[in-house]
mmJSON file of the N, C-alpha and C atoms, coordinates in Angstrom:
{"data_MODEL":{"atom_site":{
"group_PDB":["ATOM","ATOM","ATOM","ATOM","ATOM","ATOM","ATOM","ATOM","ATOM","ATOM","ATOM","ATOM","ATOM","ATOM","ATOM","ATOM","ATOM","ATOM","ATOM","ATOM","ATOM","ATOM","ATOM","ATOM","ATOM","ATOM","ATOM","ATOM","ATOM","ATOM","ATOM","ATOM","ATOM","ATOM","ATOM","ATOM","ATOM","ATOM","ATOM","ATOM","ATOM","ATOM","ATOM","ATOM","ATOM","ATOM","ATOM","ATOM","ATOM","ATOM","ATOM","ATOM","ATOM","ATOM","ATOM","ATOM","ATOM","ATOM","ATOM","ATOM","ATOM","ATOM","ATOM","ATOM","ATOM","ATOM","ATOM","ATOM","ATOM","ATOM","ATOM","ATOM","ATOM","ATOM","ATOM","ATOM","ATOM","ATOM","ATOM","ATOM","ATOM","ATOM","ATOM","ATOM","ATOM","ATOM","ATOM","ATOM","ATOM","ATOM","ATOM","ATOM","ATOM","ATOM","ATOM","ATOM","ATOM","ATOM","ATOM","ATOM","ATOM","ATOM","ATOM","ATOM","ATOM","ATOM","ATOM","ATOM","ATOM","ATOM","ATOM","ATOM","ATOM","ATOM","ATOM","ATOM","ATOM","ATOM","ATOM","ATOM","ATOM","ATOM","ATOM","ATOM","ATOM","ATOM","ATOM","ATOM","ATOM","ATOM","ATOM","ATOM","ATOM","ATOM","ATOM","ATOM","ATOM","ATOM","ATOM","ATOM","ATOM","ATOM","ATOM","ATOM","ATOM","ATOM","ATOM","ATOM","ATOM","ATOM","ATOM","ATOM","ATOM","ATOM","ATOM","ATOM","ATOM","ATOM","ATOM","ATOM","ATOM","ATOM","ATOM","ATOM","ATOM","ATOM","ATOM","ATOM","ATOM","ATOM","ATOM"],
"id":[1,2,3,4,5,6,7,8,9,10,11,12,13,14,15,16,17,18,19,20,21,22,23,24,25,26,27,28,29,30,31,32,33,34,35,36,37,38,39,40,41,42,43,44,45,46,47,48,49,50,51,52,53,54,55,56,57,58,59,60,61,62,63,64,65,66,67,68,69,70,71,72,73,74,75,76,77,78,79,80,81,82,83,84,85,86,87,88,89,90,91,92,93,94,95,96,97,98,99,100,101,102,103,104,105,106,107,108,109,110,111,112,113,114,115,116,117,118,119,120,121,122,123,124,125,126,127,128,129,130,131,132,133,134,135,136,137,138,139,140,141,142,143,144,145,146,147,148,149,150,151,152,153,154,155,156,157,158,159,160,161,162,163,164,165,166,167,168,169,170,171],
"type_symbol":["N","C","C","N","C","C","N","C","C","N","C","C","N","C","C","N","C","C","N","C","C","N","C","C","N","C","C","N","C","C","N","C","C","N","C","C","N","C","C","N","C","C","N","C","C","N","C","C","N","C","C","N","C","C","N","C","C","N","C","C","N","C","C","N","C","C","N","C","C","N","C","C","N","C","C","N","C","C","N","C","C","N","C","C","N","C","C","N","C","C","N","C","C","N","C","C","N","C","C","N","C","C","N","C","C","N","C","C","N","C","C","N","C","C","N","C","C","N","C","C","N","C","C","N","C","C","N","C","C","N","C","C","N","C","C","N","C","C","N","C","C","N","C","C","N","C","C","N","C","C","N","C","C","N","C","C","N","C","C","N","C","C","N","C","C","N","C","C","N","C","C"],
"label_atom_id":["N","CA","C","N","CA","C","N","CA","C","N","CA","C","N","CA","C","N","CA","C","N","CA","C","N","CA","C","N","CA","C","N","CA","C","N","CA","C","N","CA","C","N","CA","C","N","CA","C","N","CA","C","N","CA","C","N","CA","C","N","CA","C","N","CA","C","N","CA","C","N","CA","C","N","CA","C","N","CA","C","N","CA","C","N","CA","C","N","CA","C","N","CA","C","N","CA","C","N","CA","C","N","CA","C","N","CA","C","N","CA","C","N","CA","C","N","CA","C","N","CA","C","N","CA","C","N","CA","C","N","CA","C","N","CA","C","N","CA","C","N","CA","C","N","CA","C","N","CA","C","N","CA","C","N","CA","C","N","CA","C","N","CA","C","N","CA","C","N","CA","C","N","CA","C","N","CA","C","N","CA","C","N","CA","C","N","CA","C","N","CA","C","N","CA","C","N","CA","C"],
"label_alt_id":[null,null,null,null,null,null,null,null,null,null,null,null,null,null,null,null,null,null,null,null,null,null,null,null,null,null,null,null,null,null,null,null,null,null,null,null,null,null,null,null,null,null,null,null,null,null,null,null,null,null,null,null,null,null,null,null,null,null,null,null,null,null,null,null,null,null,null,null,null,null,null,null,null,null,null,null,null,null,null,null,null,null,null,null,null,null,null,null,null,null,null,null,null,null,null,null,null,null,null,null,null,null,null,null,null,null,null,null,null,null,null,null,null,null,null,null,null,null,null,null,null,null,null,null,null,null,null,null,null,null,null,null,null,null,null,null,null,null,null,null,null,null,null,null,null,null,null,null,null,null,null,null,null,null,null,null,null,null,null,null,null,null,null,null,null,null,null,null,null,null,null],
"label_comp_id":["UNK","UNK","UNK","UNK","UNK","UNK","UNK","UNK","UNK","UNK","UNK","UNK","UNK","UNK","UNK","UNK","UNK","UNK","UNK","UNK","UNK","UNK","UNK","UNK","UNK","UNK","UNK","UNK","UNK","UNK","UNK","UNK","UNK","UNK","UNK","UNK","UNK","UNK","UNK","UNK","UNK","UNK","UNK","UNK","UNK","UNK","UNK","UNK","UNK","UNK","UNK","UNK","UNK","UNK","UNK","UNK","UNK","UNK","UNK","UNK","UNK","UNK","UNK","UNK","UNK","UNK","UNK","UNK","UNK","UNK","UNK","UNK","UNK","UNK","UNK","UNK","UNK","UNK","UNK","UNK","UNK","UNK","UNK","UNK","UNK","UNK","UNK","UNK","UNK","UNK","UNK","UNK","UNK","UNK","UNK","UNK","UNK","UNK","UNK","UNK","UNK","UNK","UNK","UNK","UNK","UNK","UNK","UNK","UNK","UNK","UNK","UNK","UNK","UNK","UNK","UNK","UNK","UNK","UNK","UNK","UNK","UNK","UNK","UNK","UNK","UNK","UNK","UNK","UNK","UNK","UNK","UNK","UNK","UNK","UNK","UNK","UNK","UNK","UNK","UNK","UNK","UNK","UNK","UNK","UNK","UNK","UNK","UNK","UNK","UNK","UNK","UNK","UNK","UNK","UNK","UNK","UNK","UNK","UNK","UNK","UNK","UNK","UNK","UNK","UNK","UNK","UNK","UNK","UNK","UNK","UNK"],
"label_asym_id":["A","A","A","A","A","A","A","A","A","A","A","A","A","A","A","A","A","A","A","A","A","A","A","A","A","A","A","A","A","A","A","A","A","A","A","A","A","A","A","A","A","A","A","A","A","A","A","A","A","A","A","A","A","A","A","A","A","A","A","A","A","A","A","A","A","A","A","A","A","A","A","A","A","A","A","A","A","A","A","A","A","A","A","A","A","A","A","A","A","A","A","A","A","A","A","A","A","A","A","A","A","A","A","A","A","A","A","A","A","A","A","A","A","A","A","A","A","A","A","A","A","A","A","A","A","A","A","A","A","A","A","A","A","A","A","A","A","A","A","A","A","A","A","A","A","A","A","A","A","A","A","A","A","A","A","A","A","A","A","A","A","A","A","A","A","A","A","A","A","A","A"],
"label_entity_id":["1","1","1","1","1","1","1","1","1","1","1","1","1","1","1","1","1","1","1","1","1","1","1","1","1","1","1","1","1","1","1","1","1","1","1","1","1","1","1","1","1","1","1","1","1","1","1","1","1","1","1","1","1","1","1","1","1","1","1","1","1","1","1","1","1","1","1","1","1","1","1","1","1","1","1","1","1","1","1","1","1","1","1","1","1","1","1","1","1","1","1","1","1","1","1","1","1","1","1","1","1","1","1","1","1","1","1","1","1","1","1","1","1","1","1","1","1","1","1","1","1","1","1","1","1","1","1","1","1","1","1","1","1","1","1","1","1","1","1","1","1","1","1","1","1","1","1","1","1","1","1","1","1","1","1","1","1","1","1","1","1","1","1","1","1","1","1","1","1","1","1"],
"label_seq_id":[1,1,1,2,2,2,3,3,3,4,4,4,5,5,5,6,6,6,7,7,7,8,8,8,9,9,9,10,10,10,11,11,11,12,12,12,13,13,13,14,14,14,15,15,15,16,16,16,17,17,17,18,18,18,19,19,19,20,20,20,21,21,21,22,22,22,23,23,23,24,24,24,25,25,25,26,26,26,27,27,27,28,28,28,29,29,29,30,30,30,31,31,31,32,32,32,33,33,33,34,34,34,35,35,35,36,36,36,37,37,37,38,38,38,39,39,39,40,40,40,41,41,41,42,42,42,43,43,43,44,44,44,45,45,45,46,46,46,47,47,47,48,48,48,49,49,49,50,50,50,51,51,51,52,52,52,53,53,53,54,54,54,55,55,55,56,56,56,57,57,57],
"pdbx_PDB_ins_code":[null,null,null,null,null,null,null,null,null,null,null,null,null,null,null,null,null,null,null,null,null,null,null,null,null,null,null,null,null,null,null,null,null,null,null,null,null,null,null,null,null,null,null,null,null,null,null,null,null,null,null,null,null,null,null,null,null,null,null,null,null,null,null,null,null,null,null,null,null,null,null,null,null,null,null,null,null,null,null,null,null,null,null,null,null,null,null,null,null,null,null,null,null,null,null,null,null,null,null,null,null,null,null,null,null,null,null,null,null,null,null,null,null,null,null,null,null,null,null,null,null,null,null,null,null,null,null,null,null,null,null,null,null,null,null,null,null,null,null,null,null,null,null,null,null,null,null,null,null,null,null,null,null,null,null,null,null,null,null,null,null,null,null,null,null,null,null,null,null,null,null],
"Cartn_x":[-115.213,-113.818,-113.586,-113.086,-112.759,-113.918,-114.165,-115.197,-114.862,-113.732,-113.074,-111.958,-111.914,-110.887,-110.877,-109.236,-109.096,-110.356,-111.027,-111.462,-112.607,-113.17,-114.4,-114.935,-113.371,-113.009,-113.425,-113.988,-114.84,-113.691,-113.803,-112.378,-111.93,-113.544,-112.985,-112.05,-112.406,-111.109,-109.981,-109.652,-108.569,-108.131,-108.526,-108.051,-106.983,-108.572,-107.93,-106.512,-106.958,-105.505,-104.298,-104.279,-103.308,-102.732,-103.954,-103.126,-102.775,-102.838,-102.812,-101.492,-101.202,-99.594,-98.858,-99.274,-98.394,-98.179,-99.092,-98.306,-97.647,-97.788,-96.998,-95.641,-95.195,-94.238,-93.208,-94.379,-93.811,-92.919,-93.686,-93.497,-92.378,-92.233,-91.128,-89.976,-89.869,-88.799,-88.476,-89.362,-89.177,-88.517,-88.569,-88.195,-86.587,-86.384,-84.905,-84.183,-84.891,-84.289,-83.848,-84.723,-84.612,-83.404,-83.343,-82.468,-81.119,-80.814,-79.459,-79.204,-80.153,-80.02,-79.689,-80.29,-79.578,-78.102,-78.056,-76.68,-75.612,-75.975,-75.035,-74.707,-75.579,-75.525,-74.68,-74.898,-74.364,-72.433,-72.375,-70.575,-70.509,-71.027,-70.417,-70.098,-70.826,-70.598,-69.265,-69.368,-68.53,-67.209,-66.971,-65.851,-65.415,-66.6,-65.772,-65.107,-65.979,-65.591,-64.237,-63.918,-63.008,-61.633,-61.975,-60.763,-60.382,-62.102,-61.629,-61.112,-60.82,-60.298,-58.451,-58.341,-56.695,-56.251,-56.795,-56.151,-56.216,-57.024,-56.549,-55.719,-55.23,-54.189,-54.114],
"Cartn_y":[-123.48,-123.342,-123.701,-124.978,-125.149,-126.43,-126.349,-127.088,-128.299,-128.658,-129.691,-130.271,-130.578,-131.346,-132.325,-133.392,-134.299,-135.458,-134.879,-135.988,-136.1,-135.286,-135.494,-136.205,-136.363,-136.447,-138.038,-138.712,-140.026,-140.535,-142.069,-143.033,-142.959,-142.466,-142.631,-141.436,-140.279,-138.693,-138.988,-139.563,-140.452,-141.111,-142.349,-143.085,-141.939,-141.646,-140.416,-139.343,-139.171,-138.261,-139.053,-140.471,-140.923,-141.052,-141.735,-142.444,-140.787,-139.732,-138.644,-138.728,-138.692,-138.361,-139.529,-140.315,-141.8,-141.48,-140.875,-140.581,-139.503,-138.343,-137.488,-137.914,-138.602,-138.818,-139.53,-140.847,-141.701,-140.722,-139.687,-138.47,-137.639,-137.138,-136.694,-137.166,-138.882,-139.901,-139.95,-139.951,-139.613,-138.467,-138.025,-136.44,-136.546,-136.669,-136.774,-137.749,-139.01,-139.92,-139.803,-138.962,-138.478,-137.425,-136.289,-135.402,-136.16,-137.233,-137.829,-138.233,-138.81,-140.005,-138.642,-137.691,-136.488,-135.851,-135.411,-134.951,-135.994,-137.511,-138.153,-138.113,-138.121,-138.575,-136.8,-135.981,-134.818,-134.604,-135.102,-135.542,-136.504,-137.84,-138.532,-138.493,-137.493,-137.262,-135.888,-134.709,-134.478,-134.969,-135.805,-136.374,-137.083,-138.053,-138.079,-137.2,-136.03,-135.058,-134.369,-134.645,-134.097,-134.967,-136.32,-137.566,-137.042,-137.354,-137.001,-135.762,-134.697,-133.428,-133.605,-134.461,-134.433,-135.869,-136.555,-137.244,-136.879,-136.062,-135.986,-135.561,-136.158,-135.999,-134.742],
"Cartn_z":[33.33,32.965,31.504,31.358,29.895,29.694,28.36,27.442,27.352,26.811,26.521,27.665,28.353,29.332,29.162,29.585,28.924,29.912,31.109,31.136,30.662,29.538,29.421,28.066,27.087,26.026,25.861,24.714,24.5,24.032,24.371,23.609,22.306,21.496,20.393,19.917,20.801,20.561,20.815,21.679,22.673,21.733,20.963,19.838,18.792,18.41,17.139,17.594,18.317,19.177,18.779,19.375,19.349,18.087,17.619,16.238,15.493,15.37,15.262,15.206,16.374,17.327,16.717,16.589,15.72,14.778,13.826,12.52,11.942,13.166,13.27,13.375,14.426,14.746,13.679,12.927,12.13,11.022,10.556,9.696,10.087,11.308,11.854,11.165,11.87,11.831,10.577,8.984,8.12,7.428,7.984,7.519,7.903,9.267,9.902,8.859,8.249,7.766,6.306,5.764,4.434,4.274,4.934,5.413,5.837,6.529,6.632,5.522,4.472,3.192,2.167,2.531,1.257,2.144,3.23,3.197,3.348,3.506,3.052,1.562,0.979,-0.68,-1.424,-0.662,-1.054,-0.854,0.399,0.735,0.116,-0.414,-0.982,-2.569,-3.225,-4.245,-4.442,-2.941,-3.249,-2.973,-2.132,-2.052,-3.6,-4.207,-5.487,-6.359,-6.613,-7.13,-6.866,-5.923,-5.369,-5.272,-5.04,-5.593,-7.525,-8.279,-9.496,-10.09,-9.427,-9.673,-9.027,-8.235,-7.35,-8.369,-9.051,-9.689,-11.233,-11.528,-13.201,-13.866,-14.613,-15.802,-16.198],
"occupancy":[1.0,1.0,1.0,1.0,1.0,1.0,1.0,1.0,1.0,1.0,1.0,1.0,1.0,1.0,1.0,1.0,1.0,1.0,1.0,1.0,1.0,1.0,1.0,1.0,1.0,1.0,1.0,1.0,1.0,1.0,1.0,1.0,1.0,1.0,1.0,1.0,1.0,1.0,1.0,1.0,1.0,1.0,1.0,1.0,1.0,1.0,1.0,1.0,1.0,1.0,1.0,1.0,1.0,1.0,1.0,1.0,1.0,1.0,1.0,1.0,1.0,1.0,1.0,1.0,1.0,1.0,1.0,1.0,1.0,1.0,1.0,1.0,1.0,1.0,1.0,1.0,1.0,1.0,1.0,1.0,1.0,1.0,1.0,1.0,1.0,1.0,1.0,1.0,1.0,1.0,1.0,1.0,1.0,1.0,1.0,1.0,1.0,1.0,1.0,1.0,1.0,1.0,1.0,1.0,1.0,1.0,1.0,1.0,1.0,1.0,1.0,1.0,1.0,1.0,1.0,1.0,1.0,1.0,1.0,1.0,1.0,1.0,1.0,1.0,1.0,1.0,1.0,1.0,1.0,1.0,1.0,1.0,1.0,1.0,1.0,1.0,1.0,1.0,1.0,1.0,1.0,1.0,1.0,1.0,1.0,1.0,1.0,1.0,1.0,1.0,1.0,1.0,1.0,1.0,1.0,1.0,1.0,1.0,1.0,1.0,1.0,1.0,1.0,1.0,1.0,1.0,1.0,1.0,1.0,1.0,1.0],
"B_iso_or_equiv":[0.0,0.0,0.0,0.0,0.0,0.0,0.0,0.0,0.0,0.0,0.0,0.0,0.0,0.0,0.0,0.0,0.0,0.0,0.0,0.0,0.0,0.0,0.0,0.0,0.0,0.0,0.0,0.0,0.0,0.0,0.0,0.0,0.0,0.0,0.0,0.0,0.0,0.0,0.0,0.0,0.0,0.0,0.0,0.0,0.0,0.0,0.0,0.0,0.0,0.0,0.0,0.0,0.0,0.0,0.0,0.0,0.0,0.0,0.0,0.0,0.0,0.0,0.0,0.0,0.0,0.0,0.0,0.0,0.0,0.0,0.0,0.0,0.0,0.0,0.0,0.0,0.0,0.0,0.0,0.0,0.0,0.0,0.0,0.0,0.0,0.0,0.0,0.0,0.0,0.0,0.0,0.0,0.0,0.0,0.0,0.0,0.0,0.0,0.0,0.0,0.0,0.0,0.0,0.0,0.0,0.0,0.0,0.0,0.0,0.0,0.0,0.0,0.0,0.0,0.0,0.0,0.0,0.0,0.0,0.0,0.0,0.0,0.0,0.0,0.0,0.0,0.0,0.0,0.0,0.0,0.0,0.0,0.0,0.0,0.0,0.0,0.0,0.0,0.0,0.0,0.0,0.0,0.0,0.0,0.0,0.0,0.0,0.0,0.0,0.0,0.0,0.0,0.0,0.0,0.0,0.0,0.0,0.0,0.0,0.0,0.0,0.0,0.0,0.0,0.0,0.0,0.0,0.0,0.0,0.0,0.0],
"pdbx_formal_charge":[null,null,null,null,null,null,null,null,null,null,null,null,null,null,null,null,null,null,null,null,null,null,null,null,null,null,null,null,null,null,null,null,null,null,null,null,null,null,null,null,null,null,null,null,null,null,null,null,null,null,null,null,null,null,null,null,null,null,null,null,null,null,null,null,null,null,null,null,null,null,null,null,null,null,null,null,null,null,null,null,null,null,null,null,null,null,null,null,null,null,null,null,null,null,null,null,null,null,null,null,null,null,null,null,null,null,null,null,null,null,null,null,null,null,null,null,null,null,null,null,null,null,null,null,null,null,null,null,null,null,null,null,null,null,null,null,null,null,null,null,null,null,null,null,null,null,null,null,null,null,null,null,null,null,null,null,null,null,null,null,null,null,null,null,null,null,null,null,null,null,null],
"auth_seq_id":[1,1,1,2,2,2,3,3,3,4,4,4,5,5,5,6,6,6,7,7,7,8,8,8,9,9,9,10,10,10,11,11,11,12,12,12,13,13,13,14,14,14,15,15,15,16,16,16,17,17,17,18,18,18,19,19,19,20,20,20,21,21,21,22,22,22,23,23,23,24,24,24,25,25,25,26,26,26,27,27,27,28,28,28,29,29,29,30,30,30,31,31,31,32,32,32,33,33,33,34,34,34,35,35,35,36,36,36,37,37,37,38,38,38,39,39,39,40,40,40,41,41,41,42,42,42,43,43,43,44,44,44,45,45,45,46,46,46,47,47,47,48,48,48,49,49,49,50,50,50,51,51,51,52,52,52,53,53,53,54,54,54,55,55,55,56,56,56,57,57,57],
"auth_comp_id":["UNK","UNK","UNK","UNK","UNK","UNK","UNK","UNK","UNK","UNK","UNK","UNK","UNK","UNK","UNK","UNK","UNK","UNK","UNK","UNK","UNK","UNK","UNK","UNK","UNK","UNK","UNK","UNK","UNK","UNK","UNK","UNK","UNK","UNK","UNK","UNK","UNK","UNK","UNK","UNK","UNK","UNK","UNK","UNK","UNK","UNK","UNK","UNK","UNK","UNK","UNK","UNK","UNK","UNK","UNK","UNK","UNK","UNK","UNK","UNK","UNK","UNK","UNK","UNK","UNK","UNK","UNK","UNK","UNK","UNK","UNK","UNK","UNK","UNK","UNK","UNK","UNK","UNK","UNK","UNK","UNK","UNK","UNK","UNK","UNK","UNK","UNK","UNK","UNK","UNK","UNK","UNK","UNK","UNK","UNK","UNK","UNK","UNK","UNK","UNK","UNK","UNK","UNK","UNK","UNK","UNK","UNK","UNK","UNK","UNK","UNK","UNK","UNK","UNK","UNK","UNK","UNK","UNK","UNK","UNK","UNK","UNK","UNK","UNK","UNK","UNK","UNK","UNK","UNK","UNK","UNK","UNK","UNK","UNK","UNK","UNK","UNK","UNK","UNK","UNK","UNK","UNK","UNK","UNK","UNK","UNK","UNK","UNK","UNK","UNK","UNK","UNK","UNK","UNK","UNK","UNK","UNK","UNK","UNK","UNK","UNK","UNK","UNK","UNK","UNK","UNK","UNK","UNK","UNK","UNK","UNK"],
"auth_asym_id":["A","A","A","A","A","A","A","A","A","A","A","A","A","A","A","A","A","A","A","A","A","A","A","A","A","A","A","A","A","A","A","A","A","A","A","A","A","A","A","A","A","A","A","A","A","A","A","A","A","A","A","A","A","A","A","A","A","A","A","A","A","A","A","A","A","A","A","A","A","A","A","A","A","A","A","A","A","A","A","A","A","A","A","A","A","A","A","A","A","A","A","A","A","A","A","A","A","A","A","A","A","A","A","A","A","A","A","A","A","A","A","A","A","A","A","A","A","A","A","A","A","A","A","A","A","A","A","A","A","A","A","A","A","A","A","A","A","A","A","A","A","A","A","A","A","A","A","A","A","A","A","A","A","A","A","A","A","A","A","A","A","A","A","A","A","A","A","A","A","A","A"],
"auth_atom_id":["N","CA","C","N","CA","C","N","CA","C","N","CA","C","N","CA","C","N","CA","C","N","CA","C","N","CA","C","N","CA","C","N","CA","C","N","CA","C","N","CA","C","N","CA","C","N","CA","C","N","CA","C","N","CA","C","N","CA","C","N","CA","C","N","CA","C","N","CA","C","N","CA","C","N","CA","C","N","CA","C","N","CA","C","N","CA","C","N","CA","C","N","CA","C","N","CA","C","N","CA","C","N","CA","C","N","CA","C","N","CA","C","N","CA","C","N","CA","C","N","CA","C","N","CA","C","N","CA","C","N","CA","C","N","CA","C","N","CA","C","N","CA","C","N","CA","C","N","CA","C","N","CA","C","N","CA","C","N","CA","C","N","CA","C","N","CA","C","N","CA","C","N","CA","C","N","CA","C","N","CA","C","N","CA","C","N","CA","C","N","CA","C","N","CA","C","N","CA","C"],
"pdbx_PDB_model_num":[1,1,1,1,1,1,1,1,1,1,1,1,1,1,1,1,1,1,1,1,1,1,1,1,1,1,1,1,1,1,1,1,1,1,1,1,1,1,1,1,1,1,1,1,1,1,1,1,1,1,1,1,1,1,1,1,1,1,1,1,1,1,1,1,1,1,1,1,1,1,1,1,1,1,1,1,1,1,1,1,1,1,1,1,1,1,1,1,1,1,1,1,1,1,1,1,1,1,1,1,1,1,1,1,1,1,1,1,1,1,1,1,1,1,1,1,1,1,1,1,1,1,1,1,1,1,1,1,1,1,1,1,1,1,1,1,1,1,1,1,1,1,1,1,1,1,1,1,1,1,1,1,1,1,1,1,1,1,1,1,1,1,1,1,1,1,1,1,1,1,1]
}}}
């Protein structure tokens, strides 16, 4: 059938897998976090922009 099944797979693939998947994930979480930290920083600038345009002289 298949070559590779998970039970035939040595601890140390098993390890690597994981930590694999760990820093995938960590990376993920990064990405989502970076992406909130820019479209916040994008409304908050235009909201100034937009105070300093309704108040000028």
């Amino acid at each position: 059938m298949d070559d590779h099944s998970p039970t035939d797979d040595s601890p140390a693939e098993d390890t690597l897998e994981k930590r694999r998947l760990a820093q995938e994930t960590k990376n993920e979480r990064q990405v989502w976090y970076f992406l909130a930290y820019f479209l916040f920083g994008i409304h908050f600038v235009a909201f100034i922009m937009i105070y300093a345009v309704r108040h000028a002289k």
